[in-house]
VMD Tcl script that draws the C-alpha trace (Angstrom):
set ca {
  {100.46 113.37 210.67}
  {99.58 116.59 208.71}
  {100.14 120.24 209.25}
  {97.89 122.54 207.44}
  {99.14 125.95 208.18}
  {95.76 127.47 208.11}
  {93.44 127.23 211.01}
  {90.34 124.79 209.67}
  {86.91 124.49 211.69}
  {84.98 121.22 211.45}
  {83.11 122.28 208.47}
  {86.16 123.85 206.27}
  {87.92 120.83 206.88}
  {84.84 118.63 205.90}
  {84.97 120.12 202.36}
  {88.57 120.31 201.71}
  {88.42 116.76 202.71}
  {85.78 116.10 200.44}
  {87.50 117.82 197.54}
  {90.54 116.40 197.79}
  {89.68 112.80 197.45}
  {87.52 113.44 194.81}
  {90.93 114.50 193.17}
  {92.53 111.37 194.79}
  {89.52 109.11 192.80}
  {90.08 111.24 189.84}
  {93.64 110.26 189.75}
  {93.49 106.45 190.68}
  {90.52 105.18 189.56}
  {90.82 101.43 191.52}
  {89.46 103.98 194.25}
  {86.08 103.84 192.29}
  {86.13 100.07 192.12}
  {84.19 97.28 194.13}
  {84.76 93.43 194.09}
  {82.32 91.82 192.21}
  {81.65 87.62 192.53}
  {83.57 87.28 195.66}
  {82.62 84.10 196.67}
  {83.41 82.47 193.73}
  {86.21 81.19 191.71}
  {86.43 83.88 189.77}
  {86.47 88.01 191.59}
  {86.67 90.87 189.17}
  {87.17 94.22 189.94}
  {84.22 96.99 188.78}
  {83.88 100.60 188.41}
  {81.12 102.40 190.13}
  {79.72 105.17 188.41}
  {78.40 106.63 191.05}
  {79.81 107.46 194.67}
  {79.03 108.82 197.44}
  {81.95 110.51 199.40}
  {80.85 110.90 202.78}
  {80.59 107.08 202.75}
  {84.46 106.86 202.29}
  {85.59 109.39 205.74}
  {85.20 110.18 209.17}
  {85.95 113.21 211.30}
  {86.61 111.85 214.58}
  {87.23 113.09 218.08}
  {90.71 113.53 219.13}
  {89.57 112.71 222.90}
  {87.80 109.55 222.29}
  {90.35 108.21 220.11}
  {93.12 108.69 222.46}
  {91.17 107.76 225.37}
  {92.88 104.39 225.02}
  {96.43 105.70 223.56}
  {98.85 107.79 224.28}
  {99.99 107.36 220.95}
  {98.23 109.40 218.59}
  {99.44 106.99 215.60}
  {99.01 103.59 217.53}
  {95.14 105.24 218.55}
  {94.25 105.84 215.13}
  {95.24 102.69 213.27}
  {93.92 100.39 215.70}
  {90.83 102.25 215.09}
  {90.94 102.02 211.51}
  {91.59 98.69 211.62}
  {88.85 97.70 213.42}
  {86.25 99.64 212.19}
  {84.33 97.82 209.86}
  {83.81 98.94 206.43}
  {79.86 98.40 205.25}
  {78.52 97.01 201.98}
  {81.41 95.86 199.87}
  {79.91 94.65 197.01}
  {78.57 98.87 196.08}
  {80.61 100.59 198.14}
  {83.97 100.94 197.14}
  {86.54 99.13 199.56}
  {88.56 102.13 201.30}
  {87.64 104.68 204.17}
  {89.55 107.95 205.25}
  {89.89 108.65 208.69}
  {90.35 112.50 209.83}
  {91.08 113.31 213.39}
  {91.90 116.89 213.99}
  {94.08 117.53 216.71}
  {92.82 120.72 218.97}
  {96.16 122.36 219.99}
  {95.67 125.81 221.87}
  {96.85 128.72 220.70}
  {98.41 127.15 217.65}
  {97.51 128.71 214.74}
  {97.94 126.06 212.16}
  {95.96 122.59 211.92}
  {97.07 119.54 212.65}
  {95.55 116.11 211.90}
  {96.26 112.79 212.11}
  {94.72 111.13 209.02}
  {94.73 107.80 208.04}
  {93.70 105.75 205.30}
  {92.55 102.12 205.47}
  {91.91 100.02 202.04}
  {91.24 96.45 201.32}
  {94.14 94.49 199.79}
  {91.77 93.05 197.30}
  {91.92 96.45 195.44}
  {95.75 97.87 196.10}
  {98.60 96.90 197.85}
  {101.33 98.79 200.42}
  {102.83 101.03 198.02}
  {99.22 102.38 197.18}
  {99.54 103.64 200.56}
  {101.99 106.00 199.94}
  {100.90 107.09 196.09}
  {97.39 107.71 197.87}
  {99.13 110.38 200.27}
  {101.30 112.22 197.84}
  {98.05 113.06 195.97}
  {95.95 113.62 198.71}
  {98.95 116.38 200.22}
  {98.96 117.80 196.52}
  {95.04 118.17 197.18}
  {95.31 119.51 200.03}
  {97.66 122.20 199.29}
  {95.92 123.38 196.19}
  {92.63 122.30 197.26}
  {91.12 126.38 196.33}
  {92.32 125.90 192.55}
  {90.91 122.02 192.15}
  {88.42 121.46 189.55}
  {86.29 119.78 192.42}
  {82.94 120.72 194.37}
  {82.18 119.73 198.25}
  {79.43 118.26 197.94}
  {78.69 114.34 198.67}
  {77.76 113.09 195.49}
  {81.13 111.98 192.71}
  {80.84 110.96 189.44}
  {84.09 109.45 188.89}
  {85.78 110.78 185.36}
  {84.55 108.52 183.17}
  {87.73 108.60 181.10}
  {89.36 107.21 184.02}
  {90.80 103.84 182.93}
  {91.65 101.24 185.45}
  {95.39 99.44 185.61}
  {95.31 96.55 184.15}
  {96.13 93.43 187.09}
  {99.22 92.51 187.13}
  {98.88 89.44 185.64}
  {97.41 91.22 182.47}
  {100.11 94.26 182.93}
  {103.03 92.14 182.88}
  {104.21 88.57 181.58}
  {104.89 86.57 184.73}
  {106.66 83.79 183.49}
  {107.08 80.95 185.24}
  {109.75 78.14 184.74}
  {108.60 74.45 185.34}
  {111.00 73.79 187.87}
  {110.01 76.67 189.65}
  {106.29 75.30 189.42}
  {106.75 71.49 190.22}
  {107.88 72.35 193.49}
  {104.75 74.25 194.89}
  {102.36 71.77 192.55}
  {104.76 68.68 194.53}
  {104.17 70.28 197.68}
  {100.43 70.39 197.63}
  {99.40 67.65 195.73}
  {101.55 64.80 196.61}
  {101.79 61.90 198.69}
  {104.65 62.08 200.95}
  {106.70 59.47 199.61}
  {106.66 61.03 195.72}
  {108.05 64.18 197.75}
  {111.18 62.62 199.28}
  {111.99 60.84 195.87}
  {111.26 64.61 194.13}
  {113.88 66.01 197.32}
  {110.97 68.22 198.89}
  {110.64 68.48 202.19}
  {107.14 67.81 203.48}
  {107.42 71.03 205.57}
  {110.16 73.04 205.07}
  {109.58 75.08 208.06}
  {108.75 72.70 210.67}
  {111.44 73.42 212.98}
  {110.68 77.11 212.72}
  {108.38 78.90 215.11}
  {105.09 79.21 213.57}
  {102.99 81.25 216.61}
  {99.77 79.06 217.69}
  {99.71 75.40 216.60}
  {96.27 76.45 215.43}
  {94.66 79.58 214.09}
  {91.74 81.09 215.96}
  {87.95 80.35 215.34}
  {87.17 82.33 212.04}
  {84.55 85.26 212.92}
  {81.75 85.24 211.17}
  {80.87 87.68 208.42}
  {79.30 90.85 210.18}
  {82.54 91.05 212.40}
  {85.87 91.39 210.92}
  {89.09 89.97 212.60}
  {90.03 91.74 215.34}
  {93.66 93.32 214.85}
  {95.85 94.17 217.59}
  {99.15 96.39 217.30}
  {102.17 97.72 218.51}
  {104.14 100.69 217.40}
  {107.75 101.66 217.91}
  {109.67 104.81 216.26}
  {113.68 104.77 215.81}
  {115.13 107.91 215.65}
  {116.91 108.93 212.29}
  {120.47 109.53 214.50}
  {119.74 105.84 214.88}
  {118.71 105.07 211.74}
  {122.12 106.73 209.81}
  {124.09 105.56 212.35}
  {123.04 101.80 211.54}
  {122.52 102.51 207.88}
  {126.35 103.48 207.75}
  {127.50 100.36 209.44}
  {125.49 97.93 206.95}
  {127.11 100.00 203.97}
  {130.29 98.22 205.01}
  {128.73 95.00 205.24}
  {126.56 94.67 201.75}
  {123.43 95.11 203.71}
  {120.04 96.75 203.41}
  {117.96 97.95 206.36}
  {115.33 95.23 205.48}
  {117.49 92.35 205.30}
  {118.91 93.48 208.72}
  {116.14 94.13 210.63}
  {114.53 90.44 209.36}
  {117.83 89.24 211.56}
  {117.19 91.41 214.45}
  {113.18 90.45 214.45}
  {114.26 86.93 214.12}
  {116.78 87.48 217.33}
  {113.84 89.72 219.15}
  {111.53 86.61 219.24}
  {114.70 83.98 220.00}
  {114.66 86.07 223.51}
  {111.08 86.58 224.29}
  {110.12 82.80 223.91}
  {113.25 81.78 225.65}
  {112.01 84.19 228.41}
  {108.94 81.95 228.14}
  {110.96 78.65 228.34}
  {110.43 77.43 224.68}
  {113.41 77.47 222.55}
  {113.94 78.17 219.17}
  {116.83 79.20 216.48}
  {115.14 78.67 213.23}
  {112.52 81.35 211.79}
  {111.41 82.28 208.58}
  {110.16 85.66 207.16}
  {107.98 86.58 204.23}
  {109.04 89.41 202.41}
  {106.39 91.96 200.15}
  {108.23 92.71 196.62}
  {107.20 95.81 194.91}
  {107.02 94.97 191.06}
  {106.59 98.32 190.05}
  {110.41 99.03 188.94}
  {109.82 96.19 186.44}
  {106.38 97.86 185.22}
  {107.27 101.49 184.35}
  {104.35 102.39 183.37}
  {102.67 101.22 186.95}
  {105.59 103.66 189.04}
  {102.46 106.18 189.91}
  {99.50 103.92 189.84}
  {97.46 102.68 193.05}
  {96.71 98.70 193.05}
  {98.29 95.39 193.53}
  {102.01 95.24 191.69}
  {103.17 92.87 194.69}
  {104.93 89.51 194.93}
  {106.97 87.78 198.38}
  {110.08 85.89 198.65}
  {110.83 83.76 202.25}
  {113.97 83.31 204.12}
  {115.09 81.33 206.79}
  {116.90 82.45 209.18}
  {119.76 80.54 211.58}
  {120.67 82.18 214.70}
  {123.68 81.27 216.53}
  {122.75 80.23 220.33}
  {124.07 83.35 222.36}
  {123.83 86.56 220.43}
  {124.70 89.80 222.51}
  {122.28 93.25 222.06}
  {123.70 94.74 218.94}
  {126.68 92.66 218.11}
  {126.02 90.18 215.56}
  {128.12 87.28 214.79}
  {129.66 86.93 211.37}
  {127.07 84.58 209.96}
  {123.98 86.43 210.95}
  {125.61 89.34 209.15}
  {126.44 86.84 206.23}
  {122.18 86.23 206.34}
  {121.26 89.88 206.38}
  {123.61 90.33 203.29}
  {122.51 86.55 201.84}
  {118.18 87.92 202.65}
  {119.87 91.63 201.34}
  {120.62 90.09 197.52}
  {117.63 87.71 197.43}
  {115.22 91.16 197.92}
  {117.05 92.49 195.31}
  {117.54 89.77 192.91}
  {113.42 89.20 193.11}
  {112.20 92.79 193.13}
  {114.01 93.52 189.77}
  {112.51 90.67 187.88}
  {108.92 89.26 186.36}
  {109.92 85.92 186.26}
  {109.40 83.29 188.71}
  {107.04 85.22 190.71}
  {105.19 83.26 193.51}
  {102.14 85.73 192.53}
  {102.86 84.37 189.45}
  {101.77 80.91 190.46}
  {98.16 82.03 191.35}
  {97.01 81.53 187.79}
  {97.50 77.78 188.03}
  {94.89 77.58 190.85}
  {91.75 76.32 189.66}
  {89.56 77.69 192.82}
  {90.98 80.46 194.26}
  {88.11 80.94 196.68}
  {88.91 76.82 198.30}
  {92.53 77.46 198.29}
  {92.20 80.55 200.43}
  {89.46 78.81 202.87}
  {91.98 75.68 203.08}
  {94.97 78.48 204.25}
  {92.45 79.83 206.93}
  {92.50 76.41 208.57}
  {96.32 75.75 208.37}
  {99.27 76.63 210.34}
  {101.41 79.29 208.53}
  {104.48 78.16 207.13}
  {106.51 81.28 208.04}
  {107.55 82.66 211.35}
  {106.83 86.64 210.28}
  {105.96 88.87 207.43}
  {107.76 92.09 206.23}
  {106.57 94.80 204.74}
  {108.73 98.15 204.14}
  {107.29 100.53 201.93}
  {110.26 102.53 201.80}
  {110.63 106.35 202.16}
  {107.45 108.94 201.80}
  {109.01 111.64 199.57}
  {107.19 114.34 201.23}
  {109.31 117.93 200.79}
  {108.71 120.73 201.54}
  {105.82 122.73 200.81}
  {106.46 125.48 198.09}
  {105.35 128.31 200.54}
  {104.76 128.98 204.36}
  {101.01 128.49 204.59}
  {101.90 125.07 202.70}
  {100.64 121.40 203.90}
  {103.55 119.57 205.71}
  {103.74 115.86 206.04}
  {104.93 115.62 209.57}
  {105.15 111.73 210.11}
  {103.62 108.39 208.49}
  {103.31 105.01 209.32}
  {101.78 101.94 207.90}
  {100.21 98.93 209.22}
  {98.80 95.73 207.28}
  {95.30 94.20 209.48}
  {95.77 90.76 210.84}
  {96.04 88.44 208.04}
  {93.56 85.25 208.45}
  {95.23 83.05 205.83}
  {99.08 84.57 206.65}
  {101.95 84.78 209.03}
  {101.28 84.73 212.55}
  {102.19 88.95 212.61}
  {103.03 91.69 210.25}
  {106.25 93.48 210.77}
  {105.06 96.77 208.68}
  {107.97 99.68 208.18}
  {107.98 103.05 206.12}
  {109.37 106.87 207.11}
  {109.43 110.31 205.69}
  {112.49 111.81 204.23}
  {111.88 114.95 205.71}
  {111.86 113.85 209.58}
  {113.98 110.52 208.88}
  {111.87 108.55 211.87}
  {111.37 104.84 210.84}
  {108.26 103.91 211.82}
  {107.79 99.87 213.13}
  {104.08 98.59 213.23}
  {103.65 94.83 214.43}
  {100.33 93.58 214.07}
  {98.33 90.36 214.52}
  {95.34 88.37 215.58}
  {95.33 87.62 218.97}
  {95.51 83.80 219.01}
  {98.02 83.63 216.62}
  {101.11 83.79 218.52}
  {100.93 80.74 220.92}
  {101.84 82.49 224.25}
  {99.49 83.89 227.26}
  {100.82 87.47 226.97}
  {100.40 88.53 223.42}
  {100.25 92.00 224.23}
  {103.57 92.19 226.59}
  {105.09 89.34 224.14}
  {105.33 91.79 220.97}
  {106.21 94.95 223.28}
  {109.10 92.99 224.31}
  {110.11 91.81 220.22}
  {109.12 95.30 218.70}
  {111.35 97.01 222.11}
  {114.23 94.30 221.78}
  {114.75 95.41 217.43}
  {114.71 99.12 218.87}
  {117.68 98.46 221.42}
  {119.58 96.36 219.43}
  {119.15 99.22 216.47}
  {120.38 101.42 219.13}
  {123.64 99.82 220.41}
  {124.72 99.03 217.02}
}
mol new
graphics top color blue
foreach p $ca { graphics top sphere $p radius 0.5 }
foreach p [lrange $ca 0 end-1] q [lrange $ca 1 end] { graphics top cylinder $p $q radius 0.2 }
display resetview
């Protein structure tokens, strides 16, 4: 959500739009990029010299978006989501979405923008690099060394980040590589002599004991959301209390998910206590040189998680607090190292392209995924007739080779709301009610934040 303090028509928006992600391109180039060779063994990235701008937004009606919504942020990312983005192997993988919101008698602007990106080219964290340039754009969009008009010749000094792979050394120990290599390629019997389970998470709830027929190509999957807010009272009020207990909000709310879903499937008569969560990493505190740059610096870790059989709203018993500090160090311990990556383990795949098609077909192995992007540093602007960053949220599109749903997090610092996505592809979750089944999960994490 973005306040520009100036009153913009259609057309004045359309070209400070236009110039300010030609800045945004300018300044991370993997915006210029396409994916080459995708449906082989080997992708590459490649620059396009030429783009065309207009291909990358849309201006869209406030009235028609909501039509369905009352919530202006749920409205616009299930529209991004499922808008399908054209020609990926010369267009560039990434659209802008710009819905002005028509507010009378206000004298300032305000839009909801949004901007939706294939993983292949950046990860979550791009997210938020992407929207601290584009608000710099914005505010100083008069005295930018950019034109409005449709055509971009990306600087050709613009040099790409190297992958990750090639930015950092990703070294990987051989016991932490015999276990994965164990667990794929061998015969059950050489894994109980090795001590590896055959499934490590089969008494966790997986969603769907099956994914959902694969689309074909001209239709993307379909993604379907829910969004919650919790307040920032909330939000210090909780963040003091796990201060005391060695605990991060992540590790916490990976508890209170994992409780959430205990009580809407026992509301459905199926039982569970086990579940197990895969967590993003952000590598870029071990890359310095990568803190500002768009692209994919990201690795996971997974948890299980125990719960004990009666669990009251907002009181936790001692050992679920002892697994949000145990999931607390393990995010900590992994995000500040290179070594023993799981990303690190995709260079031992010989085909890439059948490994992914062979995780389309399977069950996940993991109950949820987390993402938290952390905290937009948005500020203040410098003077009155500034741009404002009024909220932000982020959302990952249903994942056809992942978890059954994407718990996605981020807030501002100004405003303080956290912002809680869940997404997924209906089928995955194994119940009749999809829709009602995650409103109950995502409203179950905001009461229990709430009576803690």
């Amino acid at each position: 959500m973005i306040s520009l303090q100036e009153k913009h028509e259609d057309e004045t928006l359309r070209k400070a739009t236009i110039r300010a992600l030609k800045h945004c391109i300018a300044e991370h180039p993997v915006l210029s990029t396409v994916v080459v060779d995708s449906d082989t063994s080997q992708p590459q990235l490649a620059q396009m010299p030429r783009m065309a701008i207009e291909d990358h937004f849309k201006i869209l009606e406030a009235e028609s978006i909501l039509a369905a919504h009352d919530d202006e942020t749920a409205a616009l990312l299930s529209f991004a989501h499922n808008d399908r983005i054209p020609n990926l192997t010369t267009r560039p993988p990434w659209r802008t979405y710009v819905c002005p919101l028509r507010r009378p008698q206000q004298r300032s602007t305000e839009i909801v923008m949004g901007l939706s990106y294939s993983h292949a080219i950046a990860d979550g964290k791009s997210g938020l690099l992407f929207h601290q340039s584009l608000r710099h754009a914005l505010q100083e969009t008069h005295n930018l060394p950019y034109d409005d008009e449709p055509s971009f010749f990306p600087p050709s000094a613009s040099e790409l980040f190297p992958p990750l792979e090639k930015a950092a050394s990703l070294d990987v120990s051989w016991a932490f590589l015999l276990g994965p290599l164990i667990g794929e390629y061998c015969p059950p019997t050489l894994k109980r002599i090795f001590g590896i389970s055959s499934d490590s998470s089969k008494d966790c709830w997986r969603g769907a004991a099956a994914r959902p027929p694969m689309p074909d190509r001209s239709r993307p999957i379909q993604t379907a959301l829910v969004h919650r807010q919790v307040t920032r009272a909330t939000i210090d009020k909780v963040l003091s209390l796990c201060r005391t207990r060695e605990v991060k909000l992540t590790g916490l709310i990976i508890v209170l998910t994992s409780r959430a879903l205990a009580c809407a499937l026992q509301a459905r008569n199926e039982r569970f206590t086990s579940f197990r969560a895969e967590t993003a990493l952000d590598l870029r505190k071990c890359i310095p040189e990568a803190k500002a740059s768009m692209g994919n610096m990201a690795s996971a870790v997974e948890d299980t998680i125990l719960l004990d059989e009666s669990g009251h709203i907002g009181k936790l018993s001692n050992g679920e607090w002892e697994t949000a500090k145990r999931i607390t160090f393990h995010l900590q311990q992994a995000s500040g190292t290179l070594s023993d990556q799981p990303v690190g383990l995709l260079r031992y795949l010989s085909d890439f392209r059948g490994w992914t098609l062979k995780k389309a077909t399977q069950q996940p192995n993991c109950s949820f995924s987390v993402s938290n992007v952390g905290m937009f540093e948005d500020g203040e602007p410098q003077d009155s007739a500034g741009v404002k960053m009024r909220d932000i949220a982020f959302s990952q599109s249903a994942d056809g080779t992942g978890a059954p749903f994407n718990l996605n997090l981020v807030s501002t610092k100004s405003h303080g709301t956290l912002n809680m996505v869940m997404t997924w592809w209906p089928g995955m979750l194994g119940v009749e009610d999809e829709g009602r089944f995650m409103e109950e999960v995502s409203d179950r994490i905001v009461e229990e934040l709430k009576a803690m």
